[in-house]
C-alpha positions in Angstrom: -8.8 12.0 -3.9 -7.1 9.7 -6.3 -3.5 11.0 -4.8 -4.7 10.2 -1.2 -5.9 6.8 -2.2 -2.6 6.0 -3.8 -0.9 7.6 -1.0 -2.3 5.5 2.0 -2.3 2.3 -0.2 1.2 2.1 -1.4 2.0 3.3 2.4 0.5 0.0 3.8 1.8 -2.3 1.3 5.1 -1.2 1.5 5.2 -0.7 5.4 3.8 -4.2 5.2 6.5 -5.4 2.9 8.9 -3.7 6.2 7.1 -6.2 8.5 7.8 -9.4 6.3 11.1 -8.8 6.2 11.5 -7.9 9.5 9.6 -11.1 10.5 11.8 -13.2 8.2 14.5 -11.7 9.9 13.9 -13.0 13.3 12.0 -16.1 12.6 12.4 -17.5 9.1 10.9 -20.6 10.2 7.5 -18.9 9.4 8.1 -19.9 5.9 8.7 -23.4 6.8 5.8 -23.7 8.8 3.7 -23.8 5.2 6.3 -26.7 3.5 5.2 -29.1 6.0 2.2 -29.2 4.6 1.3 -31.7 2.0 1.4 -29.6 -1.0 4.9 -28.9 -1.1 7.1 -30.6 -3.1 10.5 -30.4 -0.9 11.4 -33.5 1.1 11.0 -32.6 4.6 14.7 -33.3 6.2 17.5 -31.0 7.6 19.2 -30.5 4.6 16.8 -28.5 2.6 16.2 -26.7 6.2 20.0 -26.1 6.4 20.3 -24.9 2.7 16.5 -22.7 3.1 17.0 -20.5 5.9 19.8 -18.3 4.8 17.8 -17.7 1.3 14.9 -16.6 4.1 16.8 -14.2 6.0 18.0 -12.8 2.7 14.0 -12.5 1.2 13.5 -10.8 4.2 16.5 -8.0 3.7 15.3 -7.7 0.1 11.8 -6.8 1.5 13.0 -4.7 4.3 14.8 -2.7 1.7 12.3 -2.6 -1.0 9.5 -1.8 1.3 11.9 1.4 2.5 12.9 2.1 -0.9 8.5 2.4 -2.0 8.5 4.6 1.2 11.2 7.0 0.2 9.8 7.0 -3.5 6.3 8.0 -1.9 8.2 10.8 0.1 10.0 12.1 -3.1 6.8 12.1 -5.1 5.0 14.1 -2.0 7.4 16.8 -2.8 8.0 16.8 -5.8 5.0 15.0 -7.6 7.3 13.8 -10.7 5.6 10.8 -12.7 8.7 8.8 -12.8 8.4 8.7 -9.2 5.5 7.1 -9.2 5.9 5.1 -11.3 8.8 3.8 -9.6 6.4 3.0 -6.8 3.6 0.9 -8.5 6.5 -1.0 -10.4 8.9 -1.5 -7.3 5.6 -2.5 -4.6 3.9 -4.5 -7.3 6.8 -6.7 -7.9 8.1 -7.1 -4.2 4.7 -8.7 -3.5 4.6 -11.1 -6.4 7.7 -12.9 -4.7 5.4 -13.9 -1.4 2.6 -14.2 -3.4 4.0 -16.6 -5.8 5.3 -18.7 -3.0 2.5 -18.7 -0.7 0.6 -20.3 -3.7 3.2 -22.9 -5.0 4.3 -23.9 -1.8 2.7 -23.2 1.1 -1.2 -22.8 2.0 -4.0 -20.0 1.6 -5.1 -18.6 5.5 -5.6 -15.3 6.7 -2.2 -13.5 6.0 -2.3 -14.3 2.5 -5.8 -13.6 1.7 -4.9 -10.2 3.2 -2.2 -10.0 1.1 -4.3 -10.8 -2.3 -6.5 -8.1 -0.9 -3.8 -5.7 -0.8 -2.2 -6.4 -4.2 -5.6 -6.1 -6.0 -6.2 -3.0 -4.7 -2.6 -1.9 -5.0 -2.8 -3.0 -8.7 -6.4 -0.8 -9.4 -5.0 2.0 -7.6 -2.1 2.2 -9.3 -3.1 1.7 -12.9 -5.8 4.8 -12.2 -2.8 6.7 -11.6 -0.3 5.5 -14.2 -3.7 7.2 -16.6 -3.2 10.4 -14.3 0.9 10.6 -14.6 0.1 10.1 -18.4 -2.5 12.1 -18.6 -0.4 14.9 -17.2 2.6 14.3 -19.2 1.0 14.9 -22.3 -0.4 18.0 -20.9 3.2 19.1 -20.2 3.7 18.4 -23.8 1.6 19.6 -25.8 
């Protein structure tokens, strides 16, 4: 049951992660949606626009690929069910969704998408720490 769990979880965050980038992709003007509002800190003129989309469109390549790396990691580890593959996948998903995270909270706003988001990193984060104790539990197994 713990497998499954871990399974369909890291699944949807990373198919999510997918999505972001592919939205950032087309429309990287989502992100700048959020600095107009008043807790951003970056003057609002064409010039940090100019200089901000590019770094968008790249965020959302690096997320595209990381969230198709965590899927081809949760392939491998289907077959093969190494530790170090799964590991790769609680380390790789956890850290592409402190970059959004990070932001949405520095310098944009709090609605819908990123409460999701929260929702899915807390469960991503108790998921995979139950199975980090099951990939070392079954190491020292092979050990011993």
């Amino acid at each position: 049951m713990r497998k499954r769990a871990f399974l369909i979880v890291y699944s949807i965050a990373n198919a999510g992660l997918i999505l972001y980038g592919l939205l950032l992709i087309r429309r990287p003007f989502v992100l700048l949606d959020s600095l107009s509002l008043p807790v951003t800190q970056l003057p609002e003129s064409d010039f940090w626009i100019d200089r901000l989309l590019p770094l968008f469109r790249l965020l959302g390549y690096l997320n595209l690929l990381l969230g198709a790396l965590g899927l081809f990691l949760i392939w491998r580890y289907q077959i093969n069910r190494q530790p170090w593959l799964g590991y790769a996948v609680v380390t790789s998903t956890i850290l592409a969704y402190l970059g959004p995270i990070v932001y949405d909270n520095t310098a944009g706003t709090v609605g819908p998408f990123e409460i999701l988001e929260l929702i899915i990193f807390a469960v991503m984060i108790l998921t995979g720490m139950t199975m980090i104790k099951e990939f070392n539990r079954r190491s020292e197994e092979i050990h011993e």
